[in-house]
mmCIF file as gemmi writes it, N, C-alpha and C atoms, coordinates in Angstrom:
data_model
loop_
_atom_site.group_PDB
_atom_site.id
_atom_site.type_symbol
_atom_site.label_atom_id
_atom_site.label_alt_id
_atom_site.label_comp_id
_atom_site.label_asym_id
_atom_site.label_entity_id
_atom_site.label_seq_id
_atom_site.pdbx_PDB_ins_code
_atom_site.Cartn_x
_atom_site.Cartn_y
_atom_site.Cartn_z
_atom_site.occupancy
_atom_site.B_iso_or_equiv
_atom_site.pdbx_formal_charge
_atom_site.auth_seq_id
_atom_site.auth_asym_id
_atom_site.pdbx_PDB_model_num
ATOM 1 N N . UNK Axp A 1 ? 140.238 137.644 185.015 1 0 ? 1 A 1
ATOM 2 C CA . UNK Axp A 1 ? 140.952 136.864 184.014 1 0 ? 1 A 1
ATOM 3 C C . UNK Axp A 1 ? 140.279 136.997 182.652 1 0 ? 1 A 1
ATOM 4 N N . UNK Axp A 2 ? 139.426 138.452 182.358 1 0 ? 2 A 1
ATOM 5 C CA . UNK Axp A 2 ? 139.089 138.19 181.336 1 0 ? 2 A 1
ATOM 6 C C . UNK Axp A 2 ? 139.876 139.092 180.271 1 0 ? 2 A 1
ATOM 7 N N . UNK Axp A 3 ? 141.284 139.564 180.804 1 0 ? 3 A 1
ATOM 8 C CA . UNK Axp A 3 ? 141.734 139.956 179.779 1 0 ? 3 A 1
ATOM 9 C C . UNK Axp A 3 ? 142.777 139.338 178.94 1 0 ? 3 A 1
ATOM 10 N N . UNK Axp A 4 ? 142.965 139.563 177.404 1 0 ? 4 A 1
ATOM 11 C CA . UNK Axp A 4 ? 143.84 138.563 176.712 1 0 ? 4 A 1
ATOM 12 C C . UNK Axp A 4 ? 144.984 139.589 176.81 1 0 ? 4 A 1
ATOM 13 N N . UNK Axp A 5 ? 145.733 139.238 175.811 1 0 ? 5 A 1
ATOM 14 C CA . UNK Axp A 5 ? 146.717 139.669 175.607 1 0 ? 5 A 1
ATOM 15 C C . UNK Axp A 5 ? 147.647 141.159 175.761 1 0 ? 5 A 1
ATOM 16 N N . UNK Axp A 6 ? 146.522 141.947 174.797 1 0 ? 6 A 1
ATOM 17 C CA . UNK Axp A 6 ? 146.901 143.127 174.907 1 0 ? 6 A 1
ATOM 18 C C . UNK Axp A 6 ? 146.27 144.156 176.294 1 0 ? 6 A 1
ATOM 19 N N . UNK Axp A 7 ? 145.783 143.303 176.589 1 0 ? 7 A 1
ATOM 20 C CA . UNK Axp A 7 ? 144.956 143.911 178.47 1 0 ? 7 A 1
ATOM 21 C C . UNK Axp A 7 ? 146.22 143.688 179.423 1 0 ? 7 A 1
ATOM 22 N N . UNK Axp A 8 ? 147.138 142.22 179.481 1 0 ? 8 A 1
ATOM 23 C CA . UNK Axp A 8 ? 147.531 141.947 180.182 1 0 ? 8 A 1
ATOM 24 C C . UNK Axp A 8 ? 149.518 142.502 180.071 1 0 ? 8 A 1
ATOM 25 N N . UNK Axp A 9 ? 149.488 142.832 178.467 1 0 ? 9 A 1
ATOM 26 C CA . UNK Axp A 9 ? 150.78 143.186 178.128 1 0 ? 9 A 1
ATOM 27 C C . UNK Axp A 9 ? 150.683 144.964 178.707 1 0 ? 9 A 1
ATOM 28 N N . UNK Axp A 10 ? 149.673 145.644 178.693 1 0 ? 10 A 1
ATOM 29 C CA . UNK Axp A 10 ? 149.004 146.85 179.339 1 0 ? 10 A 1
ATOM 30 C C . UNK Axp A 10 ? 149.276 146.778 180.752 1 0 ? 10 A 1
ATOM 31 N N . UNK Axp A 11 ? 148.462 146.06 181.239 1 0 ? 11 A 1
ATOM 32 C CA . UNK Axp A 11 ? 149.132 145.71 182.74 1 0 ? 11 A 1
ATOM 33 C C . UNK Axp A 11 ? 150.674 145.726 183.354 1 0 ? 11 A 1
ATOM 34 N N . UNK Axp A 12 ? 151.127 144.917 182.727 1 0 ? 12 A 1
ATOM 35 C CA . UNK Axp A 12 ? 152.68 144.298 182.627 1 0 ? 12 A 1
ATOM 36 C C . UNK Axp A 12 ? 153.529 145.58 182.746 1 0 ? 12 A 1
ATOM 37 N N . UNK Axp A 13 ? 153.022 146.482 181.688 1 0 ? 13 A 1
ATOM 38 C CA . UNK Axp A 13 ? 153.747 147.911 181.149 1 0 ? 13 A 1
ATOM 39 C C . UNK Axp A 13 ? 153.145 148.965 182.548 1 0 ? 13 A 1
ATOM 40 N N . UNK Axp A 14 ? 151.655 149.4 182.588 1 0 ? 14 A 1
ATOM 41 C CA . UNK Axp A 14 ? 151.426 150.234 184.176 1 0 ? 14 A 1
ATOM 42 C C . UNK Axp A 14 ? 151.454 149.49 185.249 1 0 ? 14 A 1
ATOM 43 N N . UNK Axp A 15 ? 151.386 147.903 185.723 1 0 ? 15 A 1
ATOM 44 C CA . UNK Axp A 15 ? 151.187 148.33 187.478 1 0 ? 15 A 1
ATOM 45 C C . UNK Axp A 15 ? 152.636 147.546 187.768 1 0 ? 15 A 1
ATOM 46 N N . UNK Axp A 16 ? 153.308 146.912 186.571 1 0 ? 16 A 1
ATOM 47 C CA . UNK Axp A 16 ? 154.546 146.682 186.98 1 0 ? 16 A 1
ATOM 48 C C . UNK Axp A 16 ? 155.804 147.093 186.821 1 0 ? 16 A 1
ATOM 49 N N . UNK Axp A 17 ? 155.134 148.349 185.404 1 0 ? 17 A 1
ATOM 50 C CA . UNK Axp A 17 ? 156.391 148.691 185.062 1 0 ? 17 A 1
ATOM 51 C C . UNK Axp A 17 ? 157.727 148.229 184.393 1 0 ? 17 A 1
ATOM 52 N N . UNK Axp A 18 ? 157.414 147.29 183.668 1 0 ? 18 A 1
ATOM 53 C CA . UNK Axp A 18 ? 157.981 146.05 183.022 1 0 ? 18 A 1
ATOM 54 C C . UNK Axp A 18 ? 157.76 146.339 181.357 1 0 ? 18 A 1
ATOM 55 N N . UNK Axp A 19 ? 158.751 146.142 180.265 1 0 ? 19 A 1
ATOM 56 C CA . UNK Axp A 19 ? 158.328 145.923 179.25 1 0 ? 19 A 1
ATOM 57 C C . UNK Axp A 19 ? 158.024 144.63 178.424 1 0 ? 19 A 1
ATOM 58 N N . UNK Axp A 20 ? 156.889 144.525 178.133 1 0 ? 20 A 1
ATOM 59 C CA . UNK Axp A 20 ? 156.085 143.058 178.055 1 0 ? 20 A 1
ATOM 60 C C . UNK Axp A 20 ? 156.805 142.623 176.802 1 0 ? 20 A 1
ATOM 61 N N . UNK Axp A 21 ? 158.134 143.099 176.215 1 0 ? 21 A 1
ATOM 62 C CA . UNK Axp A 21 ? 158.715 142.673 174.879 1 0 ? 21 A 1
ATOM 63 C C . UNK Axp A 21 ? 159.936 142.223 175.322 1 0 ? 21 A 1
ATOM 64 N N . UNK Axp A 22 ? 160.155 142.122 176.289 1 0 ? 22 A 1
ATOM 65 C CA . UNK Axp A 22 ? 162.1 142.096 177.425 1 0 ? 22 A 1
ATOM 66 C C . UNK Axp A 22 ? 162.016 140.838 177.31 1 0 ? 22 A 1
ATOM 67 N N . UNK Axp A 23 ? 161.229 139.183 176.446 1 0 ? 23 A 1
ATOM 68 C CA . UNK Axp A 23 ? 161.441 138.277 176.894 1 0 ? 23 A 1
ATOM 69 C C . UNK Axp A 23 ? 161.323 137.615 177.608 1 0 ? 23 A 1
ATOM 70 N N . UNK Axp A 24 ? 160.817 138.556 179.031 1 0 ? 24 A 1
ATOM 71 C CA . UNK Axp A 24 ? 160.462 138.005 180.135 1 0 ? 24 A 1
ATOM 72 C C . UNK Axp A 24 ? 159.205 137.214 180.083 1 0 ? 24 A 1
ATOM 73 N N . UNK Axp A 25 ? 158.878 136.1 181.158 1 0 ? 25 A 1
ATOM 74 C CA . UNK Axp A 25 ? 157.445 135.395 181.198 1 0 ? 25 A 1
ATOM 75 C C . UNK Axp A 25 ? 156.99 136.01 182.185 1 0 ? 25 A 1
ATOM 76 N N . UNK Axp A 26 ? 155.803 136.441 182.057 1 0 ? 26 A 1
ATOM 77 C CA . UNK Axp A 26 ? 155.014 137.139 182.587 1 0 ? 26 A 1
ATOM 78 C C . UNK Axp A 26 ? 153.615 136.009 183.596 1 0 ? 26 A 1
ATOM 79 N N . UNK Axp A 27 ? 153.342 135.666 184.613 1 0 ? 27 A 1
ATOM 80 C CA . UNK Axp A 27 ? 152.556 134.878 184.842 1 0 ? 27 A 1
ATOM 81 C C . UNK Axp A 27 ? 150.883 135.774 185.329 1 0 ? 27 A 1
ATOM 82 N N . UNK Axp A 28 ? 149.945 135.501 185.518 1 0 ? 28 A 1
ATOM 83 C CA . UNK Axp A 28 ? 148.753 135.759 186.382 1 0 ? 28 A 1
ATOM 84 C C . UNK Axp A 28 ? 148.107 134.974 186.461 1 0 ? 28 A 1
ATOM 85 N N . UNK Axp A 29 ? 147.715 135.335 187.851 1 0 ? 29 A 1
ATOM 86 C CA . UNK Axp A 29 ? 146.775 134.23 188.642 1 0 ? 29 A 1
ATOM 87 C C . UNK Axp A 29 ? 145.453 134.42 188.732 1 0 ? 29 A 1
ATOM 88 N N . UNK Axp A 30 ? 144.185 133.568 188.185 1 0 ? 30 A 1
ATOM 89 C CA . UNK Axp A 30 ? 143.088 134.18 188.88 1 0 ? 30 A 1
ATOM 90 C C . UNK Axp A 30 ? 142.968 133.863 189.908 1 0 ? 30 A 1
ATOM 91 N N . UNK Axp A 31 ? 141.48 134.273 190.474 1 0 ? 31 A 1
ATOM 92 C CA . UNK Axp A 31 ? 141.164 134.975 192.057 1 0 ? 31 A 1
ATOM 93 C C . UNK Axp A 31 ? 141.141 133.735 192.821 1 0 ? 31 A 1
ATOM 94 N N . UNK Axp A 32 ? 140.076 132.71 192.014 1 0 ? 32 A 1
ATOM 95 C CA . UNK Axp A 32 ? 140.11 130.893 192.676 1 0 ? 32 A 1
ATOM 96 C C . UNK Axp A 32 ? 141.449 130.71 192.885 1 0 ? 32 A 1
ATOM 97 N N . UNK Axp A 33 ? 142.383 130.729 191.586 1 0 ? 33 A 1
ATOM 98 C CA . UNK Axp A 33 ? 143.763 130.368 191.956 1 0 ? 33 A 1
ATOM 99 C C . UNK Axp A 33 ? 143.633 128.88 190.907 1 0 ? 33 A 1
ATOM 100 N N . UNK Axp A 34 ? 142.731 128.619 190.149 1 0 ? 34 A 1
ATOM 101 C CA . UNK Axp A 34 ? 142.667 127.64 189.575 1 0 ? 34 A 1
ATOM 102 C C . UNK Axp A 34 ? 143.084 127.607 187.984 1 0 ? 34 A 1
ATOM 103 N N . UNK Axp A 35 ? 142.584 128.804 187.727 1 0 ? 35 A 1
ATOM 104 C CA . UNK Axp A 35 ? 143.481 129.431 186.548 1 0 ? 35 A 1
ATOM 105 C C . UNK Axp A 35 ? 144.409 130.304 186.397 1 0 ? 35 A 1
ATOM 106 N N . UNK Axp A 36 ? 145.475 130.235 185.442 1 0 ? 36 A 1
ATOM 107 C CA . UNK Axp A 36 ? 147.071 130.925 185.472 1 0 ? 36 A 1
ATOM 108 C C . UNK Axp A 36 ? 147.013 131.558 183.754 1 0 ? 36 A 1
ATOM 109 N N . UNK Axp A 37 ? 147.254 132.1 183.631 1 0 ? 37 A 1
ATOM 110 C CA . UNK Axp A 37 ? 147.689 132.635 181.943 1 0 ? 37 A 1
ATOM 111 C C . UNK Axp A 37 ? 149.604 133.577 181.685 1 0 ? 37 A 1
ATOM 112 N N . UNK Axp A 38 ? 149.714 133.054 181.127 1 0 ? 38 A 1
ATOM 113 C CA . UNK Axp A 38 ? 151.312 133.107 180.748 1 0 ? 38 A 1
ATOM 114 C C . UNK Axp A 38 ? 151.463 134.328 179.464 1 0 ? 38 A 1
ATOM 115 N N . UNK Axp A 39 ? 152.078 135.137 180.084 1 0 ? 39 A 1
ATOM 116 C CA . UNK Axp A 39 ? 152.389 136.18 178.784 1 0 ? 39 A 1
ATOM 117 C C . UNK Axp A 39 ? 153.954 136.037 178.409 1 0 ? 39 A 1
ATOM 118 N N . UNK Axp A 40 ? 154.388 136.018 176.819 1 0 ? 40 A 1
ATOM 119 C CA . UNK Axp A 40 ? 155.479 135.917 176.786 1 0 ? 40 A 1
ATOM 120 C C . UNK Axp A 40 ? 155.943 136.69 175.668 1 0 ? 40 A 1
ATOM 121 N N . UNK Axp A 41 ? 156.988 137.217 175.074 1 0 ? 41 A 1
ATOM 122 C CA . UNK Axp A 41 ? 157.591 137.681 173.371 1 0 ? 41 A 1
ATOM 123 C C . UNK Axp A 41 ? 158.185 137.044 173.243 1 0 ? 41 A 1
ATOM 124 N N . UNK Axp A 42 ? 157.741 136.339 171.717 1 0 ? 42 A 1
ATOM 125 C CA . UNK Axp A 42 ? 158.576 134.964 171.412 1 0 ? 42 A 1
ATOM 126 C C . UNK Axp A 42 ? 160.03 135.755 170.952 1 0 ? 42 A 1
ATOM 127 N N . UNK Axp A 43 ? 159.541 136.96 170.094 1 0 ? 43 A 1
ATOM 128 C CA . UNK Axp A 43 ? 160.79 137.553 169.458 1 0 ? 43 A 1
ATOM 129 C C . UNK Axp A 43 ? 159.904 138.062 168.101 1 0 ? 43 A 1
ATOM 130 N N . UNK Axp A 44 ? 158.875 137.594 167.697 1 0 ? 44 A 1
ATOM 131 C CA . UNK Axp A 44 ? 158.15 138.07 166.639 1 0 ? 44 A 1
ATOM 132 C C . UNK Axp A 44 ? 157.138 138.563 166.885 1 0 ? 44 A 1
ATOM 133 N N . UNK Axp A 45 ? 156.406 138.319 168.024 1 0 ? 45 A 1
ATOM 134 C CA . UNK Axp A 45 ? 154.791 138.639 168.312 1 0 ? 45 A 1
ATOM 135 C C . UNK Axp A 45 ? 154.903 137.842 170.271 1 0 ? 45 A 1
ATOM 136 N N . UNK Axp A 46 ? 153.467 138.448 170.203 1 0 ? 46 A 1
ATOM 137 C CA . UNK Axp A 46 ? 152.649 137.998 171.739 1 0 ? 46 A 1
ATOM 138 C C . UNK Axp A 46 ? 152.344 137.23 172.03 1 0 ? 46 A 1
ATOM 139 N N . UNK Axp A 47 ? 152.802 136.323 172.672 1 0 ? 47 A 1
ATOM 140 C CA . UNK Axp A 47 ? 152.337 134.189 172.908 1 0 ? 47 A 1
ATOM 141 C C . UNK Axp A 47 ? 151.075 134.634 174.285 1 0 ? 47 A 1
ATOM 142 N N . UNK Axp A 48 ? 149.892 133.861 174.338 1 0 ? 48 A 1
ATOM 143 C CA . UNK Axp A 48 ? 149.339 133.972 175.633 1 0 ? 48 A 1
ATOM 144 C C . UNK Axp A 48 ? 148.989 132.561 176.138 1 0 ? 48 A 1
ATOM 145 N N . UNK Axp A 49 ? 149.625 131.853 177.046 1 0 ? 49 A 1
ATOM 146 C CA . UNK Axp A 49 ? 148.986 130.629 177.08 1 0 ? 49 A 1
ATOM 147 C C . UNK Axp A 49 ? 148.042 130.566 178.251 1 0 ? 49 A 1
ATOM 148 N N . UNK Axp A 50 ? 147.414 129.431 178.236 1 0 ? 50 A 1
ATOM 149 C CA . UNK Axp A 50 ? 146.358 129.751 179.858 1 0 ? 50 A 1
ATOM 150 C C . UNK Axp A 50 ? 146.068 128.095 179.941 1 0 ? 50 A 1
ATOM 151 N N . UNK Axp A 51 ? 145.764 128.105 181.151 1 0 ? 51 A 1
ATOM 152 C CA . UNK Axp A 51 ? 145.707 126.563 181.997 1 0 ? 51 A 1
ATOM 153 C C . UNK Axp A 51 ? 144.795 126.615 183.172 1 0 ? 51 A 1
ATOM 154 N N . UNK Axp A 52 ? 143.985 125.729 183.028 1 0 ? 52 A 1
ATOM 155 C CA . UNK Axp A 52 ? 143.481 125.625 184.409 1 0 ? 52 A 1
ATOM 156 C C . UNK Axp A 52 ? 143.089 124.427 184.574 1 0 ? 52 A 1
ATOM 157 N N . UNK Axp A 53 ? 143.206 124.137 186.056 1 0 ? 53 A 1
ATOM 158 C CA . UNK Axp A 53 ? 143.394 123.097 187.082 1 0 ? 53 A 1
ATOM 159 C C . UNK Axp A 53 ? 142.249 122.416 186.889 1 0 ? 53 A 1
ATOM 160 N N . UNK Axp A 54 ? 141.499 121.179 186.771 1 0 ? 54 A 1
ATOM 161 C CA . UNK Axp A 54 ? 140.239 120.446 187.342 1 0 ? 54 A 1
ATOM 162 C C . UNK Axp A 54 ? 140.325 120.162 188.633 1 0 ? 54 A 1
ATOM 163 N N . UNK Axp A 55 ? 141.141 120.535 189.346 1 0 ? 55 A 1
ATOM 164 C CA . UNK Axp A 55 ? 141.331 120.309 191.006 1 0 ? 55 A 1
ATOM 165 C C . UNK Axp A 55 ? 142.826 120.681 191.302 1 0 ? 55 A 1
ATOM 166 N N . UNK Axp A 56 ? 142.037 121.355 192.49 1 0 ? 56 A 1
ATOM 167 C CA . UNK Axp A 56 ? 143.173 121.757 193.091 1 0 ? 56 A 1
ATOM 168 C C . UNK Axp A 56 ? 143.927 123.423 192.506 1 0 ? 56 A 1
ATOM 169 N N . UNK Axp A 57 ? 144.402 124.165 193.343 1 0 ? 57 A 1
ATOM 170 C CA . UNK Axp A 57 ? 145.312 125.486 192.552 1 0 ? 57 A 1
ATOM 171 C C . UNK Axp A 57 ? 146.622 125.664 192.672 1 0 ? 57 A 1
ATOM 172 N N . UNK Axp A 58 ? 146.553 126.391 191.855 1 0 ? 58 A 1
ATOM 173 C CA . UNK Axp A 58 ? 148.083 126.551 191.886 1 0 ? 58 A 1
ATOM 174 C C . UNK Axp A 58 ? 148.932 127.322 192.905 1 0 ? 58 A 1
ATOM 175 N N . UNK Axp A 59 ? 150.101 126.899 192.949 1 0 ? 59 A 1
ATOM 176 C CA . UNK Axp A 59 ? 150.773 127.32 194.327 1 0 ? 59 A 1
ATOM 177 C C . UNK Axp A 59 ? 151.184 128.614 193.829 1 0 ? 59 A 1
ATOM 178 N N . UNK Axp A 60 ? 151.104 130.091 194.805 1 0 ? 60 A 1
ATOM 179 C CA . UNK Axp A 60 ? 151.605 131.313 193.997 1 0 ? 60 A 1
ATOM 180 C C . UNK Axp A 60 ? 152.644 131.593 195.061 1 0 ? 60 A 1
ATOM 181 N N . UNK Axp A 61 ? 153.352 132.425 194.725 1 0 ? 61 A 1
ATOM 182 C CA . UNK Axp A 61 ? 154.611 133.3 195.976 1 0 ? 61 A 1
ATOM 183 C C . UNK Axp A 61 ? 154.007 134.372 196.237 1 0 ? 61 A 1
ATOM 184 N N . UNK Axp A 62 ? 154.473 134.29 197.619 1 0 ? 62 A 1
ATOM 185 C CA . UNK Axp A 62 ? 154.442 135.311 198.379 1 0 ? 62 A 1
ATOM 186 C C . UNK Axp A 62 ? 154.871 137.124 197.661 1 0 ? 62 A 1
ATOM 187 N N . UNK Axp A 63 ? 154.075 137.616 196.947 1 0 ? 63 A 1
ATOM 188 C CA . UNK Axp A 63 ? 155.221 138.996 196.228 1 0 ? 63 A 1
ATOM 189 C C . UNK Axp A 63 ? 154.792 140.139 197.24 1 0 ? 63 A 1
ATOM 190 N N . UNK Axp A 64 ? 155.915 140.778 197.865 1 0 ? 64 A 1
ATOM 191 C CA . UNK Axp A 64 ? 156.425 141.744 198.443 1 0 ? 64 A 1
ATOM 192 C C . UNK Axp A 64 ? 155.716 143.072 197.921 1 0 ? 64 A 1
ATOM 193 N N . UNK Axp A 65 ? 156.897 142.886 196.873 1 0 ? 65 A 1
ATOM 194 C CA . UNK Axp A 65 ? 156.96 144.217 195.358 1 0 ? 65 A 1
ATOM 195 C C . UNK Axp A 65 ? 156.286 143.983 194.693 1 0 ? 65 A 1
ATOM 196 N N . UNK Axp A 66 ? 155.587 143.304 194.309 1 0 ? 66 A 1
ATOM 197 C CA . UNK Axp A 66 ? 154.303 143.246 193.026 1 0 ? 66 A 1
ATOM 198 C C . UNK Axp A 66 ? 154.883 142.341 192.153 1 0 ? 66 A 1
ATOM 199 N N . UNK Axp A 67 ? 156.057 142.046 192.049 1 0 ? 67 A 1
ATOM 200 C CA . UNK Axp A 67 ? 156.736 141.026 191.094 1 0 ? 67 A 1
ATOM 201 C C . UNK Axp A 67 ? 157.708 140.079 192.18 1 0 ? 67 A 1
ATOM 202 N N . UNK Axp A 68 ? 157.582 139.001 191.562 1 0 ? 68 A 1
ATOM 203 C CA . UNK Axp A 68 ? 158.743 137.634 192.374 1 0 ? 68 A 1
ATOM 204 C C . UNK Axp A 68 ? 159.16 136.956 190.874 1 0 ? 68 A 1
ATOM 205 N N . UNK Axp A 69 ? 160.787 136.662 191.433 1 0 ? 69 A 1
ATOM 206 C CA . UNK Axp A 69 ? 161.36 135.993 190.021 1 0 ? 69 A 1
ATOM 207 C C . UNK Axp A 69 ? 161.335 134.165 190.471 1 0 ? 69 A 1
ATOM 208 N N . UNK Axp A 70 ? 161.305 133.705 189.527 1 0 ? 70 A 1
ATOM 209 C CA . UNK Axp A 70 ? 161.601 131.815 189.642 1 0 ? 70 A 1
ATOM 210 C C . UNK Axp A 70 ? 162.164 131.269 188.856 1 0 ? 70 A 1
ATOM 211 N N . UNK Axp A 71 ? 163.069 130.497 188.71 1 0 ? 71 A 1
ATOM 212 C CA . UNK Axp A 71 ? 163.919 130.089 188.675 1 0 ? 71 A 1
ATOM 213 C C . UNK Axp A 71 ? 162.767 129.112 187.515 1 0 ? 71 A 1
ATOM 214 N N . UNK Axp A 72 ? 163.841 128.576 186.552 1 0 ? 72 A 1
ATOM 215 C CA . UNK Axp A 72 ? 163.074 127.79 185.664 1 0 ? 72 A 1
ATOM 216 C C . UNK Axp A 72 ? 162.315 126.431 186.176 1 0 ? 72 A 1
ATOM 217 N N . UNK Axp A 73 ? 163.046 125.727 187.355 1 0 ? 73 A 1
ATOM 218 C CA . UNK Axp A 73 ? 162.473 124.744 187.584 1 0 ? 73 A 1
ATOM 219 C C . UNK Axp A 73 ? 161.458 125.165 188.163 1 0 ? 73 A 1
ATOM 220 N N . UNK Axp A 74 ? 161.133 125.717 189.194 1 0 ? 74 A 1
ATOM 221 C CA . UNK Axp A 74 ? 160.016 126.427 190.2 1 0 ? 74 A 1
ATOM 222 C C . UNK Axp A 74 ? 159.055 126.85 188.719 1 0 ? 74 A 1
ATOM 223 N N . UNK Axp A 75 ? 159.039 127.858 188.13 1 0 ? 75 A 1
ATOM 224 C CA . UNK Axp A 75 ? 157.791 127.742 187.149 1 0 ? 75 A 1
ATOM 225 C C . UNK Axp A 75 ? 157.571 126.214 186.414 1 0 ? 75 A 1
ATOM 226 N N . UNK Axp A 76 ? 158.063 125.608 185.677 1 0 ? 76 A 1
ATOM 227 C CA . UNK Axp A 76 ? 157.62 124.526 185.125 1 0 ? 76 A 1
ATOM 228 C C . UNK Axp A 76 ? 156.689 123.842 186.528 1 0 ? 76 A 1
ATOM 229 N N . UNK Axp A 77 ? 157.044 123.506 187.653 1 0 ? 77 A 1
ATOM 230 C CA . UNK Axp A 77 ? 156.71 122.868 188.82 1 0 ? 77 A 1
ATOM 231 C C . UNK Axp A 77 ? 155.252 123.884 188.722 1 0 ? 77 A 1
ATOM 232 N N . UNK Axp A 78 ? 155.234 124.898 189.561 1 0 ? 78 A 1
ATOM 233 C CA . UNK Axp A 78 ? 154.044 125.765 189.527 1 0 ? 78 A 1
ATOM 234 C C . UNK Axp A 78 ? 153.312 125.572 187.759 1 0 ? 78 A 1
ATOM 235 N N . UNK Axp A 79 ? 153.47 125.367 186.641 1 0 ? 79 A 1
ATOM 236 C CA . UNK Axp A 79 ? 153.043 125.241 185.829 1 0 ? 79 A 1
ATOM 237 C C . UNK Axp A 79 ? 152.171 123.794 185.79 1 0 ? 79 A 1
ATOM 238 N N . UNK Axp A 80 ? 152.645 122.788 186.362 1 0 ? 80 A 1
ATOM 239 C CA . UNK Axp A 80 ? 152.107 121.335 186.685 1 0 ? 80 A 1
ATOM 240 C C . UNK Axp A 80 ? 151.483 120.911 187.527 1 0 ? 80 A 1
ATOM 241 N N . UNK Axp A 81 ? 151.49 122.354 188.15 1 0 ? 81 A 1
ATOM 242 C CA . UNK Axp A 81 ? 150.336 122.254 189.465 1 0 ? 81 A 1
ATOM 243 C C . UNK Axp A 81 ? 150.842 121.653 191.049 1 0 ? 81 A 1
ATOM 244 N N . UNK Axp A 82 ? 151.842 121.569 190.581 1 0 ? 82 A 1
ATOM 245 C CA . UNK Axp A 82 ? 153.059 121.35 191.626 1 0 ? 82 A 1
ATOM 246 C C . UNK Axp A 82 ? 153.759 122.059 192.81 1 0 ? 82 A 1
ATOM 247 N N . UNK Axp A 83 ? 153.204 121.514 194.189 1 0 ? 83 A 1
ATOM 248 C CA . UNK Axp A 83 ? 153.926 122.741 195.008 1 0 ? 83 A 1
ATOM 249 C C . UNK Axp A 83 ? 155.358 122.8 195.003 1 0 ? 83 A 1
ATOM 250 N N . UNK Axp A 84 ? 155.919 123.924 193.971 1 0 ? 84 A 1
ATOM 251 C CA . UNK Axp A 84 ? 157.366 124.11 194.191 1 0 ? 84 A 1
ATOM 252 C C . UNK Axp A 84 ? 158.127 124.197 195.281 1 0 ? 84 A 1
ATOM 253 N N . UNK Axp A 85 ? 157.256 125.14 196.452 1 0 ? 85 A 1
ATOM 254 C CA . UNK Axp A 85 ? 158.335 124.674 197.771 1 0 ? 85 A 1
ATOM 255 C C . UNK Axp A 85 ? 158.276 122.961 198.191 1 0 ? 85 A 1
ATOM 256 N N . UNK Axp A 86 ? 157.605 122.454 197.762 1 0 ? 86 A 1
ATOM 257 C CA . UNK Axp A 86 ? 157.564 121.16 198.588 1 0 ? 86 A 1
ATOM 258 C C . UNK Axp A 86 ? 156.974 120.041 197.011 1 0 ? 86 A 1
ATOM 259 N N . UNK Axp A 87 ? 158.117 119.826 196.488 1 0 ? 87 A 1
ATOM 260 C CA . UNK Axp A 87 ? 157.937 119.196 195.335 1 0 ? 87 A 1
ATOM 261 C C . UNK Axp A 87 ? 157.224 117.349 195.309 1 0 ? 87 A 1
ATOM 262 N N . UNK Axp A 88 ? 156.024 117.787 195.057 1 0 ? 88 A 1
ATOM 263 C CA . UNK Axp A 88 ? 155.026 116.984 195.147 1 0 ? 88 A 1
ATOM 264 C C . UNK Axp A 88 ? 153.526 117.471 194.251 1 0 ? 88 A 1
ATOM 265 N N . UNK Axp A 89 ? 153.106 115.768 193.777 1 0 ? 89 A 1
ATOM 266 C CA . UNK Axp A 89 ? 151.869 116.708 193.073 1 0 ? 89 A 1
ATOM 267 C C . UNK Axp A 89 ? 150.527 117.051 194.217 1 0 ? 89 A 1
ATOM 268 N N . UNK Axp A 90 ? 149.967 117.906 193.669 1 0 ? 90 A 1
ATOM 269 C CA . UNK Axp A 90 ? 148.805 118.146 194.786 1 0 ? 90 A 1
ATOM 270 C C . UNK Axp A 90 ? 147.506 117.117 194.251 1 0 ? 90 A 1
ATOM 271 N N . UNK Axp A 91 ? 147.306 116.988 193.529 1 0 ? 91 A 1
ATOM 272 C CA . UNK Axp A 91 ? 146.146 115.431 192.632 1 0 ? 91 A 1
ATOM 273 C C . UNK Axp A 91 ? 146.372 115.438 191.248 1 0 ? 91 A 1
ATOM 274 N N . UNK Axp A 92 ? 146.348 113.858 191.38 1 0 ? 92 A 1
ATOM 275 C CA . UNK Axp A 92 ? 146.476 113.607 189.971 1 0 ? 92 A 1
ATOM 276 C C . UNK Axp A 92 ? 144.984 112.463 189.673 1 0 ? 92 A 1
ATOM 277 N N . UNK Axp A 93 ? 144.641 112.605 188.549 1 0 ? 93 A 1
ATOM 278 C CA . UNK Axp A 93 ? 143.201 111.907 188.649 1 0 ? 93 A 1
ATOM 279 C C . UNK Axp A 93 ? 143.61 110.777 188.212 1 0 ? 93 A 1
ATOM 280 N N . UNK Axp A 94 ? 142.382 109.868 188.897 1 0 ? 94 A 1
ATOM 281 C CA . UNK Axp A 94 ? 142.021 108.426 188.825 1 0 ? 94 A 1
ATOM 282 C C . UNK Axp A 94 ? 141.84 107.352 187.623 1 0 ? 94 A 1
ATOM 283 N N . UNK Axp A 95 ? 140.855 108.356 186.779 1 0 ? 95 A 1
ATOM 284 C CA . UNK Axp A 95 ? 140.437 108.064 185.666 1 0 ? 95 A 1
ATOM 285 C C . UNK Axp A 95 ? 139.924 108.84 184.853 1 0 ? 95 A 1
ATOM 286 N N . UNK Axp A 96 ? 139.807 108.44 183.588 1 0 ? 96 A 1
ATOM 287 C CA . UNK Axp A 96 ? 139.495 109.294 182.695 1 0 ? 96 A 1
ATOM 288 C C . UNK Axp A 96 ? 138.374 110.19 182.351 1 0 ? 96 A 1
ATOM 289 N N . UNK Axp A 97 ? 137.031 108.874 182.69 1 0 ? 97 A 1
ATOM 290 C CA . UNK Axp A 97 ? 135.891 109.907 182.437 1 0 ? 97 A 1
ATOM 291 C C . UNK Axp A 97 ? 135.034 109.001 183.542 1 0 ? 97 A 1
């Protein structure tokens, strides 16, 4: 996960074969599964967002082919840390500090 943007829009283009400008959201997972980073084209330039969990990981799909599509609700859900097949949170904390 230590690549930004133009590592991961590289990627996007050789191991998926995808053009990282089609609009499409692009997701990756690191290896814990605790951090996710989001590649996207707004329409002007390269958005990269990234998130990670203080507990708990994120739920990933099963990919076959190297790519799986989701449906908007299923990413926002997987974005919240949310198991999309089974819509529920996995922890939410107690308190603040």
């Amino acid at each position: 996960m230590r690549r930004g943007m133009d590592g991961l829009a590289a990627l996007v283009q050789t191991a998926l074969t995808e053009n990282p400008f089609s609009g499409h959201v692009f997701l990756f997972r690191g290896r814990r599964g605790d951090l996710i980073k989001v590649l996207w084209w707004s329409g002007d330039g390269l958005c990269l967002f990234a998130k990670r969990l203080e507990r708990g990981r994120f739920v990933w799909p099963q990919a076959a082919s190297g790519s799986v599509s989701l449906s908007g609700a299923q990413l926002s859900m997987l974005l919240e840390g949310i198991d999309w097949r089974r819509p529920e949170r996995t922890w939410q904390p107690s308190q603040a500090a």
